[in-house]
TORKOL-4160 file (C-alpha; in steps of 0.2 Angstrom, whole numbers, padded with zeros to 4 digits, m for minus):
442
<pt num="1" X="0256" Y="0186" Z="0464"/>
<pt num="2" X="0246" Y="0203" Z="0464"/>
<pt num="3" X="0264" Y="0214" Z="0460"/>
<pt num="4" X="0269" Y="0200" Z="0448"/>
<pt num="5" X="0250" Y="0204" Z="0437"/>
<pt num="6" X="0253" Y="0220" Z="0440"/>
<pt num="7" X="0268" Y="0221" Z="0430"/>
<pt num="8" X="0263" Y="0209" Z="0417"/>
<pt num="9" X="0247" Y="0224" Z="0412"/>
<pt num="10" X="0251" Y="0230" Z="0397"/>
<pt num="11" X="0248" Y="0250" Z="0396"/>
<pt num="12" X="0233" Y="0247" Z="0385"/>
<pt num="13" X="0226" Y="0234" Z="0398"/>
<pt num="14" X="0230" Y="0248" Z="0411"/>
<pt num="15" X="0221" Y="0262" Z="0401"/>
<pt num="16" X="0204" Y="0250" Z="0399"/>
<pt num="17" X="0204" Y="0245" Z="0415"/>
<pt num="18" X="0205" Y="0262" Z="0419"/>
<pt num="19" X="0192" Y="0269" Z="0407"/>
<pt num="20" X="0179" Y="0255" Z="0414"/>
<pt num="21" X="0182" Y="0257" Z="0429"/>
<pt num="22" X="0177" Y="0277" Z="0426"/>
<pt num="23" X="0160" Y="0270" Z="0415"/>
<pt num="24" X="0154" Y="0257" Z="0429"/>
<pt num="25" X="0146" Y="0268" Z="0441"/>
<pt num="26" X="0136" Y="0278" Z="0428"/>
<pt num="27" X="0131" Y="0261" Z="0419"/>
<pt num="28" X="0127" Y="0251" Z="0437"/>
<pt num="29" X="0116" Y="0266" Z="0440"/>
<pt num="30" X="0106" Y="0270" Z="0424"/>
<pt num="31" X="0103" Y="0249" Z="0425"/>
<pt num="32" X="0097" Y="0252" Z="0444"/>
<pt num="33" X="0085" Y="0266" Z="0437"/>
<pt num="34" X="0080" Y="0253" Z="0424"/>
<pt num="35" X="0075" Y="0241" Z="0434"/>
<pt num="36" X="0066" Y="0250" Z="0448"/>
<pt num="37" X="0054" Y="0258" Z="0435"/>
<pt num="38" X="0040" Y="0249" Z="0428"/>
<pt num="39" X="0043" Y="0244" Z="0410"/>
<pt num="40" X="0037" Y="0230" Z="0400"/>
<pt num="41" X="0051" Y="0217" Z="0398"/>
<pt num="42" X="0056" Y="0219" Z="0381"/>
<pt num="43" X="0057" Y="0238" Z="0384"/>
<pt num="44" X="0069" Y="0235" Z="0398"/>
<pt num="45" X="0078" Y="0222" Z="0387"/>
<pt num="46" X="0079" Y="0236" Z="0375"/>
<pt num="47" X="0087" Y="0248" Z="0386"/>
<pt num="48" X="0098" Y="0237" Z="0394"/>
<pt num="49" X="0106" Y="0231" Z="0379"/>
<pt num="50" X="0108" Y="0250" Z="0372"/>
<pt num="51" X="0116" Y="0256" Z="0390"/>
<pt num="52" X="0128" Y="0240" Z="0388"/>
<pt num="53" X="0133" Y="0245" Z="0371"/>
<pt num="54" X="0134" Y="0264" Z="0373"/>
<pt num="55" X="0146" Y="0260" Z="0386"/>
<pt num="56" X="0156" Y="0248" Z="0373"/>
<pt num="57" X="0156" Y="0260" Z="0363"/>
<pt num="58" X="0161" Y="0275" Z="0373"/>
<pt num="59" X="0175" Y="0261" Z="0382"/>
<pt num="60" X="0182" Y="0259" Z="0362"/>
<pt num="61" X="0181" Y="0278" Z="0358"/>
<pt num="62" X="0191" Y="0283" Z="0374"/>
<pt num="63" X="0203" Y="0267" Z="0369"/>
<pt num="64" X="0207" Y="0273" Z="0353"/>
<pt num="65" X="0208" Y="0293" Z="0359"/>
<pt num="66" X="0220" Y="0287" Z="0371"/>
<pt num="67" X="0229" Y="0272" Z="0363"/>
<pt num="68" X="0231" Y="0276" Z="0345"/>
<pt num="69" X="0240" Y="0291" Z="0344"/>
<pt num="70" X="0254" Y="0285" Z="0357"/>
<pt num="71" X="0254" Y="0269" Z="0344"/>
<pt num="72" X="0258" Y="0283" Z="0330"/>
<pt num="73" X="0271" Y="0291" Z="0342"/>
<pt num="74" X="0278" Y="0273" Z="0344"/>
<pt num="75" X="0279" Y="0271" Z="0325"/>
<pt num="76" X="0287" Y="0288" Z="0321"/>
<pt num="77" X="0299" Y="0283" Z="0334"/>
<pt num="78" X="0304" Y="0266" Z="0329"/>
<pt num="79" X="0305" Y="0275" Z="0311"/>
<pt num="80" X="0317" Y="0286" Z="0315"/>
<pt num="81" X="0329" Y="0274" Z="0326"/>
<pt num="82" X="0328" Y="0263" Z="0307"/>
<pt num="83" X="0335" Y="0278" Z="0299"/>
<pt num="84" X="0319" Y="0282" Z="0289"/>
<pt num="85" X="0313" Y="0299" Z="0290"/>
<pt num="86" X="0301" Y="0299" Z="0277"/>
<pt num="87" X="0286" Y="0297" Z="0289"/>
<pt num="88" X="0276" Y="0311" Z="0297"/>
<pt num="89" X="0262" Y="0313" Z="0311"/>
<pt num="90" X="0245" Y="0322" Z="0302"/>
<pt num="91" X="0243" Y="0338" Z="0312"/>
<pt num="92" X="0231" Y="0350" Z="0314"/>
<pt num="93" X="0239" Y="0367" Z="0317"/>
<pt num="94" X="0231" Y="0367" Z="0336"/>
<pt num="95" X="0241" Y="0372" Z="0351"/>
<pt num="96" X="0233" Y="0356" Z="0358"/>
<pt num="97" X="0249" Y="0349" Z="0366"/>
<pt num="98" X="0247" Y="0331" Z="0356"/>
<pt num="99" X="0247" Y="0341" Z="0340"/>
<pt num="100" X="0264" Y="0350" Z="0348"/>
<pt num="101" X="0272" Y="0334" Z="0350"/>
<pt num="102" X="0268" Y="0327" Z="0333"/>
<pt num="103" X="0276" Y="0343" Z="0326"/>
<pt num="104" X="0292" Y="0342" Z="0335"/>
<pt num="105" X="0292" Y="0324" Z="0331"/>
<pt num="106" X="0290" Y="0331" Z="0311"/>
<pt num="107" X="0303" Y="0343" Z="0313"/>
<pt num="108" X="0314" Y="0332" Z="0322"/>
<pt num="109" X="0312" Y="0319" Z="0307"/>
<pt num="110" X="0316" Y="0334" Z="0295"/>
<pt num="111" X="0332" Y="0339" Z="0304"/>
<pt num="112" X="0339" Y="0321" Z="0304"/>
<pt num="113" X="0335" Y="0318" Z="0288"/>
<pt num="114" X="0345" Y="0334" Z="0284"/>
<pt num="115" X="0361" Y="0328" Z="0295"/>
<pt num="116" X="0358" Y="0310" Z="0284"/>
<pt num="117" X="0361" Y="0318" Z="0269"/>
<pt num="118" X="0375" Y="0330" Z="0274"/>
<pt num="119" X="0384" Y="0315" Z="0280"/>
<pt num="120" X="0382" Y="0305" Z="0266"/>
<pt num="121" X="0388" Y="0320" Z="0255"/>
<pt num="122" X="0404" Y="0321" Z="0266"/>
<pt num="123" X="0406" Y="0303" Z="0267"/>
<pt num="124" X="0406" Y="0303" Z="0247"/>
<pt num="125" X="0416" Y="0318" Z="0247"/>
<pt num="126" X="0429" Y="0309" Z="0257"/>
<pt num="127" X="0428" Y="0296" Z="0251"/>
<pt num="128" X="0432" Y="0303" Z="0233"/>
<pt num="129" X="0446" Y="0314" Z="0241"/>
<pt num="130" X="0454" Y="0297" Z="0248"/>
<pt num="131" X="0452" Y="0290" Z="0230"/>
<pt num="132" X="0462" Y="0304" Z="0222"/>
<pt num="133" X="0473" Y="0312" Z="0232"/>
<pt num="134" X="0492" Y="0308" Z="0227"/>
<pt num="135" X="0496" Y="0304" Z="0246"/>
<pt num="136" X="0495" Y="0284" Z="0254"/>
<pt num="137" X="0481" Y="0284" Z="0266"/>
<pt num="138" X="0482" Y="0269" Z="0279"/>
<pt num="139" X="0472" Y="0263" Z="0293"/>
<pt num="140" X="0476" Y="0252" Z="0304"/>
<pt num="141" X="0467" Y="0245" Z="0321"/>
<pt num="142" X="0473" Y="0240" Z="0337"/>
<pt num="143" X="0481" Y="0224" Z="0331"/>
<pt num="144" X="0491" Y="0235" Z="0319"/>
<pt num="145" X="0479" Y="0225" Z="0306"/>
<pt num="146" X="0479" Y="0235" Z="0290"/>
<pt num="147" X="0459" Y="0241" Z="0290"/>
<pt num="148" X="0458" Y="0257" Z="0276"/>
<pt num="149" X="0468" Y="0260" Z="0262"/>
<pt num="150" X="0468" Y="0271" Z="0245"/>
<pt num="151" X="0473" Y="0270" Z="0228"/>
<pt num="152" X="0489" Y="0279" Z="0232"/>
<pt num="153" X="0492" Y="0267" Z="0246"/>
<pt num="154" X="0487" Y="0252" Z="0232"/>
<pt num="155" X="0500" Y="0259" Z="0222"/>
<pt num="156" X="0514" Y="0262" Z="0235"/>
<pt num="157" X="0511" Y="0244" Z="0240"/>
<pt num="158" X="0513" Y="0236" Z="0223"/>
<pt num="159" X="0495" Y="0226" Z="0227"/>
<pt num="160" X="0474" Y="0230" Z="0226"/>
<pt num="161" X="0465" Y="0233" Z="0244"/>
<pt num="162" X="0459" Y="0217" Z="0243"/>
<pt num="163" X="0476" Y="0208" Z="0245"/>
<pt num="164" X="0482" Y="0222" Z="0260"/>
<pt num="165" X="0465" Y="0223" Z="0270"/>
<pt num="166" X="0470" Y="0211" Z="0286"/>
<pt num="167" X="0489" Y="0210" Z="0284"/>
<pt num="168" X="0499" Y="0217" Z="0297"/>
<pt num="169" X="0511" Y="0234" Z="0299"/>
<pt num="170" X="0527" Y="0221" Z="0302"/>
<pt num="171" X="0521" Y="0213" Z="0283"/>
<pt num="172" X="0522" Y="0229" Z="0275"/>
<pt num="173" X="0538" Y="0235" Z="0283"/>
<pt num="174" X="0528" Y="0252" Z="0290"/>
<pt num="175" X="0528" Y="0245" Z="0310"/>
<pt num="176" X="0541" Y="0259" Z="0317"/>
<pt num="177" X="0532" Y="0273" Z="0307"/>
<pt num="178" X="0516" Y="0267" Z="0319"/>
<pt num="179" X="0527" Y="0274" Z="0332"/>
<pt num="180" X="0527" Y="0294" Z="0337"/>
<pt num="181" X="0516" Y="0308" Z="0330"/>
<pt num="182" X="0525" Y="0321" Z="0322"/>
<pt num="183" X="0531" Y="0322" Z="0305"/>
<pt num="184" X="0546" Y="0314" Z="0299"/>
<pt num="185" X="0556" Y="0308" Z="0283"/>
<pt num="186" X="0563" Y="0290" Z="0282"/>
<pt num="187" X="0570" Y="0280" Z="0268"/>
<pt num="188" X="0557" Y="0267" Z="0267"/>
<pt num="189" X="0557" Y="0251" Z="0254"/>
<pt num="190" X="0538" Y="0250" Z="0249"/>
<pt num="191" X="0533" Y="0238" Z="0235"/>
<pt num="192" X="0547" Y="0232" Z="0228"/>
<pt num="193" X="0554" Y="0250" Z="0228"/>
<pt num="194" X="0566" Y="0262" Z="0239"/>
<pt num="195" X="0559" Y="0280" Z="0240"/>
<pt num="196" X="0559" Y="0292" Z="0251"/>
<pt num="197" X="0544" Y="0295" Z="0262"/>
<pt num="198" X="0537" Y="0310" Z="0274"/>
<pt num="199" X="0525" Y="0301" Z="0286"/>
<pt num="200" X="0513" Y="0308" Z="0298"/>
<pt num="201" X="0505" Y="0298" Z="0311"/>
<pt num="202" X="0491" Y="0301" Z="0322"/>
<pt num="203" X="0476" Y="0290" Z="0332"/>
<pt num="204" X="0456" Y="0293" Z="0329"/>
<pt num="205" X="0443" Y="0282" Z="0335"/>
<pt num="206" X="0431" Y="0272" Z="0325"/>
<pt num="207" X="0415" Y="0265" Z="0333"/>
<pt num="208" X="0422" Y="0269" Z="0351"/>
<pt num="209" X="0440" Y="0259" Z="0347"/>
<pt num="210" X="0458" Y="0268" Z="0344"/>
<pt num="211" X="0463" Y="0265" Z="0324"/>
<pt num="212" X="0479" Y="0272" Z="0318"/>
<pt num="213" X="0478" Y="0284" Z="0304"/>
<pt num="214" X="0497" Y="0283" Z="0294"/>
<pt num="215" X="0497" Y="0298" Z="0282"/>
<pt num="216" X="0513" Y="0294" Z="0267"/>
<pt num="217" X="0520" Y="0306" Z="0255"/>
<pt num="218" X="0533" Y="0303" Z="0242"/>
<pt num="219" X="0546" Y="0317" Z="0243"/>
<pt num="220" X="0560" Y="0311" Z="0234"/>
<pt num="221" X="0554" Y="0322" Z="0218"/>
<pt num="222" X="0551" Y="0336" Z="0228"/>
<pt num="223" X="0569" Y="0336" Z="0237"/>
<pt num="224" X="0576" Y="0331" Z="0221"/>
<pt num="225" X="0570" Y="0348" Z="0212"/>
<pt num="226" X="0573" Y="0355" Z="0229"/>
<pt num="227" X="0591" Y="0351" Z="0229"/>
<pt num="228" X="0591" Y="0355" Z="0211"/>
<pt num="229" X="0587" Y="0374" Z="0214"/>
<pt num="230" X="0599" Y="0375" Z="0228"/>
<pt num="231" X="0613" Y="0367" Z="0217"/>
<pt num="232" X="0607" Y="0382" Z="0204"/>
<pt num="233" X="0609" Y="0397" Z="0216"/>
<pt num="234" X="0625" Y="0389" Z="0223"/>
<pt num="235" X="0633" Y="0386" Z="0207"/>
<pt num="236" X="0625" Y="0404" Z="0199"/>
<pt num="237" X="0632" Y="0415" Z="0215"/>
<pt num="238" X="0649" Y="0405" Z="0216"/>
<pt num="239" X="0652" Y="0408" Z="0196"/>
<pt num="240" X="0650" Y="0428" Z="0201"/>
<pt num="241" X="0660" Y="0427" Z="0215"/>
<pt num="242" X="0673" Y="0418" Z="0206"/>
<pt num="243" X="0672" Y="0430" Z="0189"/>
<pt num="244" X="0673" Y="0444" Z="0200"/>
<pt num="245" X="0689" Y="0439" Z="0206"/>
<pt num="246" X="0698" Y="0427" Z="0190"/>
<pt num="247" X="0692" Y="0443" Z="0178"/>
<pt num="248" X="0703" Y="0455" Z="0187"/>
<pt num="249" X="0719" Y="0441" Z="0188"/>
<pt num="250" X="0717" Y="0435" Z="0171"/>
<pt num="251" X="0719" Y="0454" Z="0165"/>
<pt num="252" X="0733" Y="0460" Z="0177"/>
<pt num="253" X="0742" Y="0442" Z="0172"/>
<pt num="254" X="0741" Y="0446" Z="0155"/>
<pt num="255" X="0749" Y="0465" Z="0156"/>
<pt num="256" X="0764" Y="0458" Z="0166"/>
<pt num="257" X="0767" Y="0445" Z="0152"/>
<pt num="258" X="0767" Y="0459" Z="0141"/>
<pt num="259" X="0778" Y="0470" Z="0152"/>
<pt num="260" X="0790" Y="0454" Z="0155"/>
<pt num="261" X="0791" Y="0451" Z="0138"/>
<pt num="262" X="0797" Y="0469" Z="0133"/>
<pt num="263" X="0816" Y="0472" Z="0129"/>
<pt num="264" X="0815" Y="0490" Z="0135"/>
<pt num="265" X="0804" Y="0491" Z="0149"/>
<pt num="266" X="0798" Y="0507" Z="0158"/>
<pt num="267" X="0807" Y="0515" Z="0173"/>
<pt num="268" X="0792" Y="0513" Z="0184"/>
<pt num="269" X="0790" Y="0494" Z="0176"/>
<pt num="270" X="0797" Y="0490" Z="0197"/>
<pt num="271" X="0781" Y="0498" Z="0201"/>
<pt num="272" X="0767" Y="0492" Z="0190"/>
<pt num="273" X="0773" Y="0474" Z="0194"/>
<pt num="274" X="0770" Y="0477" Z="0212"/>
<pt num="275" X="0754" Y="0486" Z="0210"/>
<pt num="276" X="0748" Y="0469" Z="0200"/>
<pt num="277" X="0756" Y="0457" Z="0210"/>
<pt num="278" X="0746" Y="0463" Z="0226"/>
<pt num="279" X="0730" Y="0465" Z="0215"/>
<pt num="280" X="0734" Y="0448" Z="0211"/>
<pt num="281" X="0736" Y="0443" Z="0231"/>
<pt num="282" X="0720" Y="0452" Z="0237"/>
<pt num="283" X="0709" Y="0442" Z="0226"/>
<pt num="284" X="0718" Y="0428" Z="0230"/>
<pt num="285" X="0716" Y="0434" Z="0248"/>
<pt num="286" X="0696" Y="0437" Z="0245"/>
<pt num="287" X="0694" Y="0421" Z="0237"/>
<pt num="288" X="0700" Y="0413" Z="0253"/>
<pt num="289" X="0689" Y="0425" Z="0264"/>
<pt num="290" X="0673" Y="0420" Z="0252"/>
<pt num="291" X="0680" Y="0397" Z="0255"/>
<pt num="292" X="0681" Y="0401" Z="0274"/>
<pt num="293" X="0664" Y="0407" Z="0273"/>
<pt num="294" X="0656" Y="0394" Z="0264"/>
<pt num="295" X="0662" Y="0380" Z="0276"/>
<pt num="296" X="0661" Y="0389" Z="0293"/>
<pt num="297" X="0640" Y="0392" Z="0285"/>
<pt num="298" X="0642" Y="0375" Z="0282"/>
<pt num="299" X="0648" Y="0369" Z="0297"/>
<pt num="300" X="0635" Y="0378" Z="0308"/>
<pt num="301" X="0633" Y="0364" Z="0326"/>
<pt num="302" X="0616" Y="0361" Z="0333"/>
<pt num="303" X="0614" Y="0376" Z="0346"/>
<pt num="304" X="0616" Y="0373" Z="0365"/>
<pt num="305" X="0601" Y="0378" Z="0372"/>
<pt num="306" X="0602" Y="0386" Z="0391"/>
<pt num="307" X="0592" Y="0401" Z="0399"/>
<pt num="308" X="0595" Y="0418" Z="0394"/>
<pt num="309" X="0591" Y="0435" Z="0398"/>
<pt num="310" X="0584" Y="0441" Z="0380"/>
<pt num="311" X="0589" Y="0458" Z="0387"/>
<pt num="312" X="0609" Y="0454" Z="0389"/>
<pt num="313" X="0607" Y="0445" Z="0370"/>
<pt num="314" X="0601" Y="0462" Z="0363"/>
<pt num="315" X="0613" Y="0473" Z="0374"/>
<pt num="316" X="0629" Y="0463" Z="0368"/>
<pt num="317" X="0627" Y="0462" Z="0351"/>
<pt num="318" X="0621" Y="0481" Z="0352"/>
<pt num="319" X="0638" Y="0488" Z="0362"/>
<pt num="320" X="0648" Y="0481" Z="0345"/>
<pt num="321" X="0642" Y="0494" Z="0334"/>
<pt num="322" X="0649" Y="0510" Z="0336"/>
<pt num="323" X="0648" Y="0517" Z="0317"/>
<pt num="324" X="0631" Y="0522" Z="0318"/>
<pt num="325" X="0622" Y="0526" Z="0332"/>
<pt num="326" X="0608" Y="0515" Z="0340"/>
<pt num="327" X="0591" Y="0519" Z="0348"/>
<pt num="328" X="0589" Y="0504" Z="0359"/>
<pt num="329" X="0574" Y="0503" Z="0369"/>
<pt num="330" X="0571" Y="0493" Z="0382"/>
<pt num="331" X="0558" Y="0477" Z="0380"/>
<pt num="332" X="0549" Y="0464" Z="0393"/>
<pt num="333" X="0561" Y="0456" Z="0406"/>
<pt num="334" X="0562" Y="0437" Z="0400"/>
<pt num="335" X="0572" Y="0423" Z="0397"/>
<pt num="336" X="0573" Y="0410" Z="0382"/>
<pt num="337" X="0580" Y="0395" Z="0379"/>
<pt num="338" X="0593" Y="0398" Z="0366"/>
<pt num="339" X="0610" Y="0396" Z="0362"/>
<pt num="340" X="0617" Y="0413" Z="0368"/>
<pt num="341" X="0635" Y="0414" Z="0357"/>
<pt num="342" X="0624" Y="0409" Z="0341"/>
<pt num="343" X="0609" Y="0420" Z="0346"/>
<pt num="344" X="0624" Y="0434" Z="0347"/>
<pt num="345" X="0631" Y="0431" Z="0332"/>
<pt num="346" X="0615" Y="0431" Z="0323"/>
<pt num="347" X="0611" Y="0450" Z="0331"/>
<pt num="348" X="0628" Y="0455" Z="0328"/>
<pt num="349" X="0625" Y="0451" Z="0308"/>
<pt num="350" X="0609" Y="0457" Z="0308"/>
<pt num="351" X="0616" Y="0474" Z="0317"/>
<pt num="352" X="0630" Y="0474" Z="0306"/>
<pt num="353" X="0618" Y="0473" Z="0289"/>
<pt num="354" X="0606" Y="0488" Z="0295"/>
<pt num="355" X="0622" Y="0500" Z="0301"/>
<pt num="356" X="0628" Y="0498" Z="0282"/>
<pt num="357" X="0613" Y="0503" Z="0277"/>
<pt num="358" X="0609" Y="0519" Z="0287"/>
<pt num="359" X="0630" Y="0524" Z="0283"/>
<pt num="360" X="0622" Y="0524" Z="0265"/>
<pt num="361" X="0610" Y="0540" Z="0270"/>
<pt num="362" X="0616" Y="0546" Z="0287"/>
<pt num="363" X="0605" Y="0539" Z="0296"/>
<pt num="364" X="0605" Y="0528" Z="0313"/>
<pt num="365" X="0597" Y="0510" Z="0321"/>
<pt num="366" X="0583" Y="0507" Z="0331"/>
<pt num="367" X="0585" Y="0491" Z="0342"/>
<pt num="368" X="0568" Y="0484" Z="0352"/>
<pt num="369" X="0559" Y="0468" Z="0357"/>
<pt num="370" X="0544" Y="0460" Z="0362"/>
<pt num="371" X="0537" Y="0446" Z="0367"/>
<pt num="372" X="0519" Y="0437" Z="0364"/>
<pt num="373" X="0514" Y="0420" Z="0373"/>
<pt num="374" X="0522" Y="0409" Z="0358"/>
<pt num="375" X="0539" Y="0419" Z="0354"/>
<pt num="376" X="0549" Y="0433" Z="0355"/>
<pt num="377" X="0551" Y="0445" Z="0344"/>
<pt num="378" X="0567" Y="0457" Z="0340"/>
<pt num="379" X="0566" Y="0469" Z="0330"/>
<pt num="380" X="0583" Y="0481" Z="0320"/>
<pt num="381" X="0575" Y="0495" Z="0311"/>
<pt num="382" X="0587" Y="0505" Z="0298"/>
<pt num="383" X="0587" Y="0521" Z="0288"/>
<pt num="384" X="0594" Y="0513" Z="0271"/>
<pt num="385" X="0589" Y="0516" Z="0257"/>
<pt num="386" X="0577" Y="0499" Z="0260"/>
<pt num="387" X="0576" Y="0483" Z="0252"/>
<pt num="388" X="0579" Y="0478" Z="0234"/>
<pt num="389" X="0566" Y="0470" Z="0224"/>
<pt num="390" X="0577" Y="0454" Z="0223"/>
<pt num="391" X="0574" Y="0436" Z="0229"/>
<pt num="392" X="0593" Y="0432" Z="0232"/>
<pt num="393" X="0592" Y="0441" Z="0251"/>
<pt num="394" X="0595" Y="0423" Z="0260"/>
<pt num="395" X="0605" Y="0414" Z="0247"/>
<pt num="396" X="0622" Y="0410" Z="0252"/>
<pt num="397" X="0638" Y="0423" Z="0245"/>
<pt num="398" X="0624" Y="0431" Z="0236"/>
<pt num="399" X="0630" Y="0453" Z="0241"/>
<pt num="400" X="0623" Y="0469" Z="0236"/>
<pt num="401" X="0641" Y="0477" Z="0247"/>
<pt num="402" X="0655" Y="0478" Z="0237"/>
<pt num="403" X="0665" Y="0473" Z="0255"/>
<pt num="404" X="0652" Y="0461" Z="0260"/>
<pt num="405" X="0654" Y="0441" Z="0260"/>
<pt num="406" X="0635" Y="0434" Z="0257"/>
<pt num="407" X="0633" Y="0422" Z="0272"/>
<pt num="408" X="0628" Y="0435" Z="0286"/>
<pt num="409" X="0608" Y="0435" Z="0282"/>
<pt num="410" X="0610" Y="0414" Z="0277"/>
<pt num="411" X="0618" Y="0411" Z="0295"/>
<pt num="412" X="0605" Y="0423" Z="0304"/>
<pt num="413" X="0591" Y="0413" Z="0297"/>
<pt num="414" X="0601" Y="0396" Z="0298"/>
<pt num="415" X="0604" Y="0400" Z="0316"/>
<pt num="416" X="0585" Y="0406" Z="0319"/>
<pt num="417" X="0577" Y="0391" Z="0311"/>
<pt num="418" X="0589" Y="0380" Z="0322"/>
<pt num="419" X="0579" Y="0387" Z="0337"/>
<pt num="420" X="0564" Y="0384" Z="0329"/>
<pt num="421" X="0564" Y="0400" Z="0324"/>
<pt num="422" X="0563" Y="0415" Z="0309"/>
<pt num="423" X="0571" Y="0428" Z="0301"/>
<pt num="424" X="0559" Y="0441" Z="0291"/>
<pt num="425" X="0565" Y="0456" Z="0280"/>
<pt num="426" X="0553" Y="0469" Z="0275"/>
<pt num="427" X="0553" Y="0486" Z="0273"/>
<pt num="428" X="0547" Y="0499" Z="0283"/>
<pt num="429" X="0530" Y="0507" Z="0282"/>
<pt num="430" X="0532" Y="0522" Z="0292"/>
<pt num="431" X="0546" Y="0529" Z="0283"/>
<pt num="432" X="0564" Y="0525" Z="0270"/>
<pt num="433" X="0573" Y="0509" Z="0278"/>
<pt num="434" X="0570" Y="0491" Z="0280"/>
<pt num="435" X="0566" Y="0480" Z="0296"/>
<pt num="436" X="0572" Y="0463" Z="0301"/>
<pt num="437" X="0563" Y="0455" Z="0312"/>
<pt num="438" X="0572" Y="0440" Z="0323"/>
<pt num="439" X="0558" Y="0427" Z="0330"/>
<pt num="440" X="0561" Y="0415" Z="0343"/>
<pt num="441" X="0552" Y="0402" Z="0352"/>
<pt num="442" X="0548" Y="0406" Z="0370"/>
C-alpha cells in the first residue's frame, strides 16, 4: 500500500511534503520557545498564529519558486509539440541555470518555427511545381491505389483528381510500368488516346510506408521532330552524295550523245568513249560503295560483350596503320567488357580518320589510354590541320575527304554508345591537330 501511495504523489505533492518537512523543526521549536516563556495568553495566541502563517507563507513561496516555472516549462513544451511557436519564457539575462533553460527553450522555439516556415514554402513550392510542370506526376501506395496526382496526370487520364484518387494501377492500364526503376519508353493507351510515353519509376516513403512515385513524359512530339531532323541530314547529305555523282554522268552522257550523233567523228572518238564510259562506271561503282555503307551502318548487331585486354584492343588496331607513324604509349593493365571485333573496328576508323589528317601536314599519331574507377579512356591524338567549325562531324555519308565514305565517325560512336559508351572530338590545346577520345565503361 505504502509503494502504491508513493507512486500515486504527484511531483507537486512531493515538493510540499518536502518543503514542510524542511519548515517543521524550525516551526515546532520557535512554538516550544513560545510556550516555555511567560507570556500573557493573547500574546502567545498572537505569536502562534503569526509563526503558523509565516510558515504558510514561506511553504506557498518555496511552492511557487519551485512549481511554477517547471509549469512554464510544461507549457512551452506542450506548445511547441502543437506546432505553436509563438510562445516565449520571460528571461532575465542571468547565467542563473533556470534562465539558461528558458533561452534555449526560446531559441529552440525560434529555430522550429524557422524550419515550419521553410517547409511550408517548399511544400507550396512543390506543390506549384507539380501543378505546372508539363509531366504526369502519379503516386500510388502499397495497394497500387492511386494516392497523388497533377494536372498533367488529370489531363493524360481524360478525368479530375477527384475521380482517379483510390482507383487502382490495373484500372488505368499503368500496372507493368509499376514494375522496374530505370527509364523506359512504351506505347501506352491513356485516356482515350495512344501516345508514346517515357516512364520513370521509383519508391519513396510517406509516413513510414513504401508509395510508388510513377514519373510520365509524352515523347511522341519530341521523337517526331527528332526523327524529322534525322530524315533532314539523311535526305541533305544523300542529295550531295548523289549530285556529286549524277552531275558528272549526266555531263559525260550528254558529250557521248553529241559524239554518237556526229557523221564525222574524231580519230581518237575510240578513246574519249572509253575515257567516259569508265567515268561513267566509277560513279556508278562509288554509288554502290556509298549503298553498302549505308546498310552495313544500318545493320550494326547488338555487341557480344566478353573480357578483354584493352591493351591488345589498342595494339591491333594500331599495327594496321603503317602510313604515318604512331607513338603508342603504354596504359594501365585492364580488362573490359566489350565486344572486341566492334571495339577494333571502332579504333581502326578512329586511326584511320587521324592518319589522313597528319598526311595532310606531315605529321604523325599519338595513341594512349587510361582508365578511371567508371571507364576507360582511349585517346588518338593527330597533327592535322584540326577540326572544322561544322556540326556534320557524326552524321552519316557526311565527308570533308574527297576518297572518304561518311560512316567511319557514325559507326565509331554507334559502336561506343552500344557499350554504353562515347566518342568526343575536339581539338587540341597543346598544339595544331584534333583528339578523339573513345570512352568506355569499365
Amino acid at each position: 500500500m505504502k509503494a502504491r501511495r508513493r507512486r500515486r504523489l504527484t511531483h507537486t505533492r512531493r515538493v510540499l511534503l518536502l518543503v514542510a518537512g524542511a519548515l517543521l523543526p524550525a516551526v515546532a521549536a520557535t512554538l516550544v520557545l513560545t510556550f516555555a516563556v511567560h507570556l500573557s495568553p493573547g500574546l502567545r495566541v498572537t505569536l502562534v498564529a503569526g509563526i503558523v502563517l509565516m510558515a504558510l507563507g514561506a511553504l506557498a513561496a518555496l511552492h511557487e519558486a519551485i512549481v511554477r516555472p517547471l509549469q512554464t516549462l510544461g507549457n512551452l513544451t506542450g506548445a511547441l509539440r502543437e506546432g505553436d511557436f509563438s510562445f516565449r519564457a520571460r528571461t532575465d539575462g542571468s547565467q542563473d541555470p533556470l534562465n539558461l533553460a528558458f533561452v534555449e527553450l526560446n531559441a529552440l522555439a525560434a529555430v522550429l518555427r524557422e524550419e515550419r516556415l521553410e517547409a511550408l514554402e517548399a511544400t507550396a513550392l512543390l506543390r506549384k511545381v507539380l501543378a505546372e510542370i508539363d509531366v504526369a506526376v502519379l503516386a500510388f501506395d502499397a495497394e497500387r491505389k492511386l494516392r497523388l496526382v497533377n494536372r498533367a496526370g488529370e489531363r493524360l487520364l481524360g478525368m479530375p483528381s477527384e475521380r482517379l484518387i483510390g482507383l487502382g494501377a490495373e484500372e488505368l492500364g499503368l500496372a507493368e510500368q509499376l514494375h522496374g526503376s530505370g527509364p523506359r519508353v512504351a506505347d501506352l493507351r491513356l485516356g482515350g488516346e495512344s501516345g508514346r510515353f517515357e516512364a520513370r519509376h521509383g519508391t519513396v516513403r510517406q509516413g513510414g510506408r513504401p508509395v510508388d512515385l510513377l514519373v510520365l513524359a509524352d515523347v511522341s512530339r519530341a521523337l517526331r521532330e527528332e526523327e524529322r531532323q534525322a530524315w533532314q541530314r539523311l535526305i541533305r547529305v544523300l542529295g550531295h552524295e548523289l549530285n556529286n555523282s549524277l552531275t558528272p554522268i549526266r555531263s559525260v552522257t550528254s558529250s557521248l550523245e553529241d559524239l554518237a550523233a556526229r557523221k564525222e567523228r574524231p580519230a581518237d572518238w575510240e578513246t574519249d568513249l572509253r575515257r567516259g564510259l569508265a567515268l561513267v562506271g566509277g560513279r556508278a561503282a562509288a554509288l554502290s560503295r556509298f549503298m553498302e555503307g549505308y546498310a552495313r551502318l544500318a545493320r550494326l548487331p547488338p555487341p557480344e560483350k566478353a573480357r578483354v585486354p584493352v591493351a591488345d584492343l589498342v595494339q591491333r588496331s594500331v599495327r594496321l596503320e603503317t602510313r604515318v607513324p604512331v607513338d603508342l604509349r603504354q596504359g594501365p593493365e585492364l580488362e573490359i567488357e566489350a565486344d572486341a571485333d566492334q571495339v577494333e573496328q571502332a579504333l581502326i576508323n578512329l586511326v584511320r580518320n587521324a592518319a589522313d589528317a597528319s598526311l595532310e601536314t606531315g605529321g604523325g599519331v599519338r595513341v594512349s589510354w587510361r582508365a578511371s574507377s567508371r571507364e576507360v579512356e582511349i585517346c588518338i591524338e593527330d597533327e592535322g590541320p584540326g577540326l572544322p567549325a561544322t556540326s556534320n562531324l557524326f552524321v552519316p555519308f557526311f565527308t570533308t575527304k574527297p576518297q572518304g565514305s561518311g560512316i567511319g565517325l557514325a559507326l565509331s560512336r554507334q559502336i561506343a554508345e552500344g557499350h554504353g559508351g562515347s566518342v568526343v572530338l575536339e581539338n587540341r590545346t597543346d598544339t595544331r591537330g584534333c583528339v578523339a577520345r573513345l570512352r568506355l565503361p569499365r
